[in-house]
DRENVOKE-610944 format. One record per residue: z, x, y of N, C-alpha, C, O in turn. Coordinates in steps of 0.1 Angstrom, whole numbers, plus 5000, padded with zeros to 4 digits. Last residue first. Example, Ala and Ser with C-alpha at 12.3 -4.5 7.8 and 13.67 -1.06 7.14 Angstrom:
2
507151284978507151374989507951295000508051345011/507851324943507851234955507851324967508551424967/
//
This chain:
328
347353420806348153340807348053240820348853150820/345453720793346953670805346453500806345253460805/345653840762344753790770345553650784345853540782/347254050748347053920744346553910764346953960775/345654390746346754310747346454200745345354190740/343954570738344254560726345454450730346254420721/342654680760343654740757344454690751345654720754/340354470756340054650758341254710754341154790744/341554260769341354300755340754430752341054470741/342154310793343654320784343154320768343754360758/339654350809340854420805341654430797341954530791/338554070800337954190795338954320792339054380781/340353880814340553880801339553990795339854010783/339654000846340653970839341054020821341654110817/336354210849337554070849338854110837338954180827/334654400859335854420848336754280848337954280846/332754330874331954430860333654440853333854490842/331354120894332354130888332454170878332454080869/329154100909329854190913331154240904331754340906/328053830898328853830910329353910918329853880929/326653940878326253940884327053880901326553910912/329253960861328554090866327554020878327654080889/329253690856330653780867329453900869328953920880/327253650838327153570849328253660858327753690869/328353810814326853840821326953800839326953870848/330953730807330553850811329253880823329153940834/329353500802330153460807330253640817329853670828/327453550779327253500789327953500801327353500811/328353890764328053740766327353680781326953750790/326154180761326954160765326953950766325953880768/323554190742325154290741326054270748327054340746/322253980723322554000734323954110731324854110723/321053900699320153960705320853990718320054040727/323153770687323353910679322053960688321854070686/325153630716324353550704323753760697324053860704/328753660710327453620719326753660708327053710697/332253630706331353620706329853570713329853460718/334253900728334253730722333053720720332253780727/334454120738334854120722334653950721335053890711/333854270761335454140763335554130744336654120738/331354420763332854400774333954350770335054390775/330654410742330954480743331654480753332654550753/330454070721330354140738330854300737331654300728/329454050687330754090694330354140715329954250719/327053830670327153960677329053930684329553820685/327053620646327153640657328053800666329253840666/325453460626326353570625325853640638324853690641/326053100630325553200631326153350630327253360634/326752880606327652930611326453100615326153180607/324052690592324652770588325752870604325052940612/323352350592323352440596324252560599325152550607/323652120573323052250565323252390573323252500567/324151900588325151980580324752070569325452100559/322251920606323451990611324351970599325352050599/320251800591319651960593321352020596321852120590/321151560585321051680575321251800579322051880575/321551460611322451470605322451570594323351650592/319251430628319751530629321251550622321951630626/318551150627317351230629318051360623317551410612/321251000638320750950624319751100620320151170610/321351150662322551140654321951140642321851240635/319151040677319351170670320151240660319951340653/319550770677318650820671318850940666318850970654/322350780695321750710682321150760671321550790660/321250860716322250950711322550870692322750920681/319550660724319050760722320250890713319950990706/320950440723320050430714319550560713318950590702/322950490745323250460735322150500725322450600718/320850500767321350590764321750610750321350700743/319950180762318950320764319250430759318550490751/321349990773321550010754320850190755321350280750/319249830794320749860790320549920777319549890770/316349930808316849860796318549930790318850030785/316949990838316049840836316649820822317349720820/318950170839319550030848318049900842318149770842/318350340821319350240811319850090824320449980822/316150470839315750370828316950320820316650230812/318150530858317450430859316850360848316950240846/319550710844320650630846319550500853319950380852/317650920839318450790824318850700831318650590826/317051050864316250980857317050880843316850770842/319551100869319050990878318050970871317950850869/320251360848320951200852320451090859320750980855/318051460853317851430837319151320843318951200841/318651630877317351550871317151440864316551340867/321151750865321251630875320151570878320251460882/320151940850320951810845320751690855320451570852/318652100863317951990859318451900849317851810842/320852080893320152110883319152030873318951910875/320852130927320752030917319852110905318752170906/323552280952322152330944321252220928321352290918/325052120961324552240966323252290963322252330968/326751900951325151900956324551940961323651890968/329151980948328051890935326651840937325751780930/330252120962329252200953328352080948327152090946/333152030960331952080969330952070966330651960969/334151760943333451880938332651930953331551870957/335751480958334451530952334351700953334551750964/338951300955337951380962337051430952337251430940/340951190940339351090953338351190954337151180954/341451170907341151240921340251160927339251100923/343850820900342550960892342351060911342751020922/346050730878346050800895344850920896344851040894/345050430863345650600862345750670874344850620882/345350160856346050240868346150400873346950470880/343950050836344850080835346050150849347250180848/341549940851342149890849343849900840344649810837/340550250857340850110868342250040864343350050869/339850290832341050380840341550270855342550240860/338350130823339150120822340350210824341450210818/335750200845336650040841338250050835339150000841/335650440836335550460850336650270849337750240852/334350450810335950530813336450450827337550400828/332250250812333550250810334450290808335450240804/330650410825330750310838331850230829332350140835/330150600811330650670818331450530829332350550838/329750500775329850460790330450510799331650490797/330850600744331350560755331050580771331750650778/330350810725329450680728330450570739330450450738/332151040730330251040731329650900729328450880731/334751040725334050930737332750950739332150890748/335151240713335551090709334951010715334650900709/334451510704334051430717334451330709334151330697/335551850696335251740689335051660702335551720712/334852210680334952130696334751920689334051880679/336352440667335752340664336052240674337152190677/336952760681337552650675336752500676336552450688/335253070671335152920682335852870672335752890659/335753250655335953290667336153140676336853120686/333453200640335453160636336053160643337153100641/330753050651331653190647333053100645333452980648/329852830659328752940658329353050651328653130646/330852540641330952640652330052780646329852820635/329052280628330152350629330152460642329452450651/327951920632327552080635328752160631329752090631/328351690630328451720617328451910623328852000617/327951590663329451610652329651660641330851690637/325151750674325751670664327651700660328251800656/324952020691325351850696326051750682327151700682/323352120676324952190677325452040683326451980678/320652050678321352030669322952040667323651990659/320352110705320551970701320951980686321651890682/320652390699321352320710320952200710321352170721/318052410684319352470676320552440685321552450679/316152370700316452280689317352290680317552210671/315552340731316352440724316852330711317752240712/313652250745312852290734313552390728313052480721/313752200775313952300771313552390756313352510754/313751870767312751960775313152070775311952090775/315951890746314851880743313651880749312551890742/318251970762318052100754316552010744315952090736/318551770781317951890787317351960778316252020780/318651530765317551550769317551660774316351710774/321651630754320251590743319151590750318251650745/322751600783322551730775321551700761320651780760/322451360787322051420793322051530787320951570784/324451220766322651180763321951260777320851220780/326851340772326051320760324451330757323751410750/327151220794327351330795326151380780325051440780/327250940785326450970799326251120795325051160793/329250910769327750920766326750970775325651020773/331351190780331751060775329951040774329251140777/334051470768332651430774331751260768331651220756/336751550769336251410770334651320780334351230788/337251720740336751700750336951580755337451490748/339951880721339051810723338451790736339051840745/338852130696339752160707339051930709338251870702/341352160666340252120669340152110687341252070693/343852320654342552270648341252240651340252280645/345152520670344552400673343452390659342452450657/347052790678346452790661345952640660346352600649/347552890702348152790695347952710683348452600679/345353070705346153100711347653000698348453050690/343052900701343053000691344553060697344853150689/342852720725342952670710343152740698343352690687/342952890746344252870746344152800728345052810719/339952970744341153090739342653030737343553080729/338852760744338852800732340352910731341152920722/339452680773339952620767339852670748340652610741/337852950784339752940785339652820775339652880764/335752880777336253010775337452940777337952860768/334952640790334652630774335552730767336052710756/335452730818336052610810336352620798337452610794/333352870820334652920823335052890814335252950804/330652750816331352880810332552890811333052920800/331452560842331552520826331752650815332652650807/331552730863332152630861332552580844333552560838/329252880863330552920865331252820860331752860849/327652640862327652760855328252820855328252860843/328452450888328452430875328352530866329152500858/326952650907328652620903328752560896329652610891/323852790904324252660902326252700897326652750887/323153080912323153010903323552890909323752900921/321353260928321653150932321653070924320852980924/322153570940322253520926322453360929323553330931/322653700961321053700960320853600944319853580939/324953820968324253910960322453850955321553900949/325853570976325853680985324953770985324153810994/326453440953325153410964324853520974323853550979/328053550945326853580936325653530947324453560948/330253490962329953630959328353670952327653770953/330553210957329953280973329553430967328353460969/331453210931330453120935329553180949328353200950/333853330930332553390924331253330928330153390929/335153140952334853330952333853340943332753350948/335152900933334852910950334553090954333553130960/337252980911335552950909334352980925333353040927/338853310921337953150913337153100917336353150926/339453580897338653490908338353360904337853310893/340153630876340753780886340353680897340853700908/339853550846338853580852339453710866339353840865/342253360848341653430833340653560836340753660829/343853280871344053330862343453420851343953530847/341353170882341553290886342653390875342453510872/340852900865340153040867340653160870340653260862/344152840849343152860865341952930861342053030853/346552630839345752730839345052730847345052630854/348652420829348352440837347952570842348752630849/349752250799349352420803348752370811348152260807/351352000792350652000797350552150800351552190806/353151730762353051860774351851930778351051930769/352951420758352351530754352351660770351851670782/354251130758354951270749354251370750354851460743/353350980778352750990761353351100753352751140743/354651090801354950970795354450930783355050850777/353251350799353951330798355151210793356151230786/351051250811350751290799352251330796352251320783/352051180841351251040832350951110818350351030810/352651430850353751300847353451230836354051220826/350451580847351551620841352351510838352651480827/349251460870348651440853349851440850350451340850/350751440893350651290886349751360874349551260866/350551730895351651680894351651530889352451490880/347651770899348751830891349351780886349351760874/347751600923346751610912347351670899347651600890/349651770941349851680934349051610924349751540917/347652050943348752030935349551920933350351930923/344451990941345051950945346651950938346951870929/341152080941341952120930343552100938344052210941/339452030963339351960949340451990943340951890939/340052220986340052050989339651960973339551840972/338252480973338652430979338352270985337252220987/338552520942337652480948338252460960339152370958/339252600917339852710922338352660930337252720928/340452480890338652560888339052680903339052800902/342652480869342252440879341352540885341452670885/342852290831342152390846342352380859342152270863/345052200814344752150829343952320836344352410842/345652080783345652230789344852140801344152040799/347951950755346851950765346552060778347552140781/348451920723349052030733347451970745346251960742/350051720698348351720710348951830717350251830717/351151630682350851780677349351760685348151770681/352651480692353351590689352851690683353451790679/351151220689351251290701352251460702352351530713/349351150660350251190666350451300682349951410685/346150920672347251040666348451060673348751030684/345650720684345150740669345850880666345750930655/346550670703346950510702346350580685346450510675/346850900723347850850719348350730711349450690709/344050870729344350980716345850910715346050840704/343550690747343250660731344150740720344650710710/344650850766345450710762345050690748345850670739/343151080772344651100764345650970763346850970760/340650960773341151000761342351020758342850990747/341550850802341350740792341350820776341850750767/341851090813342750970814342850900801343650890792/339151220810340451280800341951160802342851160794/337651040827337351070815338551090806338951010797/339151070853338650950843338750930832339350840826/340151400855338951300864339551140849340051150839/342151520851342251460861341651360863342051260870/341451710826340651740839341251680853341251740864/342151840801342351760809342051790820342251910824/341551950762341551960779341551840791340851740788/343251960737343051830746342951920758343951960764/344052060707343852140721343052050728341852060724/345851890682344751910688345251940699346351900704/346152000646347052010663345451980668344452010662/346151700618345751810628346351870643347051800651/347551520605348151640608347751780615348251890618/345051300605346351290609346851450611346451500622/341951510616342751450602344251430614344451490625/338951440634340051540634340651440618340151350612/336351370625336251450638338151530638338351640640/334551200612335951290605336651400613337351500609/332951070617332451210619333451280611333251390605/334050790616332350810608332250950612331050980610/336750810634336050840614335250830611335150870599/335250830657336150980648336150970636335851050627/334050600658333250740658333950880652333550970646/336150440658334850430644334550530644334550590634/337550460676338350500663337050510653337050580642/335850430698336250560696336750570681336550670674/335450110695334250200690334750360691334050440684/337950050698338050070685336650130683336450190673/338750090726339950160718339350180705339650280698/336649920737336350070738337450170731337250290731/338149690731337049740724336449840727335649870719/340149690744340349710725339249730721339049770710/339549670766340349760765340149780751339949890747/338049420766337449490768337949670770337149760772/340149240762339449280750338249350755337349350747/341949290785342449280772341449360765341549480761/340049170801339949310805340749320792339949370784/337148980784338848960796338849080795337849140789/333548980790335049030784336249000795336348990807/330448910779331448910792332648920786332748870775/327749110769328949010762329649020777329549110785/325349250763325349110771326449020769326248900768/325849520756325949390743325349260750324849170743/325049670778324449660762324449580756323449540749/326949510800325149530798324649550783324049460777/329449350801328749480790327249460796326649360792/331349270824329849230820329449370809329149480814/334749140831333649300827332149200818332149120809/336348870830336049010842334749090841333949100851/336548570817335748690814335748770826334848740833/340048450812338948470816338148580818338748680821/340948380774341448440789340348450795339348450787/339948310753340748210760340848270773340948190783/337648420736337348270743338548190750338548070752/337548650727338448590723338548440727339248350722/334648720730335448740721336548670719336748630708/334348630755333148590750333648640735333048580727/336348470782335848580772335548560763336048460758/335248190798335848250792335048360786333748360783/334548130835333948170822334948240813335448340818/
//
């Protein structure tokens, strides 16, 4: 069967949404050009912007830091690599093939830690809070962290914009938590039109919010990237009600394909005024650490969650207390 766009080479990949069969070619150009629409229907970054590109290893950031290479300059991408601090996940040749393969696109690579920023990683705070009777979810640690170091290194190197590579899957599960949750100021912040809560946050951008988690996953394949085998301890320690909200979509988009899509869709269209009305909150200072939290709270989130691990002075609290640049 030929490809259903170009009609000469043979069809490989089945779109479900479109119902189109593709050579791998044009099933490469076409997830190259629905990212190029989405960044200019949002205006998500400008040619001369620096972008702060986090990199994970997994899939996802593969495949952005090939697009990004194919719509901006690579000389003013800086990319930054967590390592969460798991045991048997966070692997130093993992490391070592990002760095290469971002590398080969011209772009240099910060290699950072939790423990670094924090004094512990992720796997310590994680046991410590349980210890203490605190049975959050490692994802929470996890993502707080994340969001924290990758802002501070974007204000660190004066980034325009940081980016992600949260892809629709990701997308259309956070629009459904924060609307059974009934947090309508967190689906609004979702929109691309949103701005940041403070000045303090560097303007977060997603290229890949309409892009198929089941096609990063295709076309990292089919490009070769050397992605991680191994799985997240944790990833099924404790299930949140993200991970609810995934098995439930991921069935209704297995009966009606398009599902997800249509739903990040809709709200996009639904929620475009309100987010470009909505105003930059005046947002309280932590008294621990000085980064901003919401003006009903005195100490942040992030703060919040370590204390409850036991952990009342971290890392980046210290050095900002004593007026230093925040360790490295």
């Amino acid at each position: 069967m030929k490809c259903d766009v170009c009609g000469v080479r043979e069809a490989q990949i089945f779109q479900p949404h479109t119902g189109r069969r593709l050579c791998r070619e044009c099933f490469i150009a076409d997830v190259r050009e629905r990212v190029r629409r989405e960044v200019d229907r949002w205006g998500m970054f400008k040619p001369g912007d620096t972008l702060l590109l986090g990199l994970s290893g997994g899939k996802d950031s593969y495949v952005l830091l090939d697009i990004l290479a194919h719509l901006h300059d690579t000389s003013r991408i800086i990319a930054v690599a967590i390592i969460e601090g798991i045991p048997g996940y966070n692997r130093e040749e993992d490391v070592r093939r990002l760095r290469s393969v971002a590398r080969d696109y011209g772009v240099d690579v910060i290699v950072t830690s939790i423990r670094e920023y924090t004094g512990h990683s992720l796997a310590e705070l994680v046991y410590r809070a349980w210890s203490r009777g605190y049975r959050v979810a490692a994802c929470t640690y996890c993502g707080i962290s994340r969001r924290r170091i990758l802002n501070f290194y974007a204000r660190m190197y004066g980034a325009d914009k940081t980016v992600t590579a949260h892809n629709l899957d990701d997308e259309a599960q956070t629009a459904v938590v924060n609307l059974l949750r009934g947090d309508r100021t967190g689906l609004i912040r979702l929109h691309p039109k949103a701005r940041p809560a403070s000045p303090l946050l560097v303007p977060r951008v997603k290229p890949l919010r309409k892009i198929y988690e089941w096609e990063t996953a295709t076309y990292a394949y089919i490009m070769g990237f050397p992605l991680q085998e191994t799985e997240c301890m944790f990833i099924n320690t404790r299930p949140t009600l993200r991970a609810r909200v995934r098995e439930a979509l991921y069935e209704i988009e297995s009966r009606r394909p398009g599902s997800l899509l249509r739903i990040l869709n809709i709200i996009d269209e639904l929620l475009e005024e309100e987010a470009e009305k909505l105003e930059p909150d005046a947002l309280g200072s932590c008294s621990k650490c000085g980064e901003p939290t919401s003006p009903a709270r005195q100490v942040c989130k992030l703060c919040e969650i370590l204390s409850r691990a036991g952990v009342e002075r971290p890392l980046y609290a210290l050095f900002s207390q004593k007026g230093e640049e925040q360790p490295l």
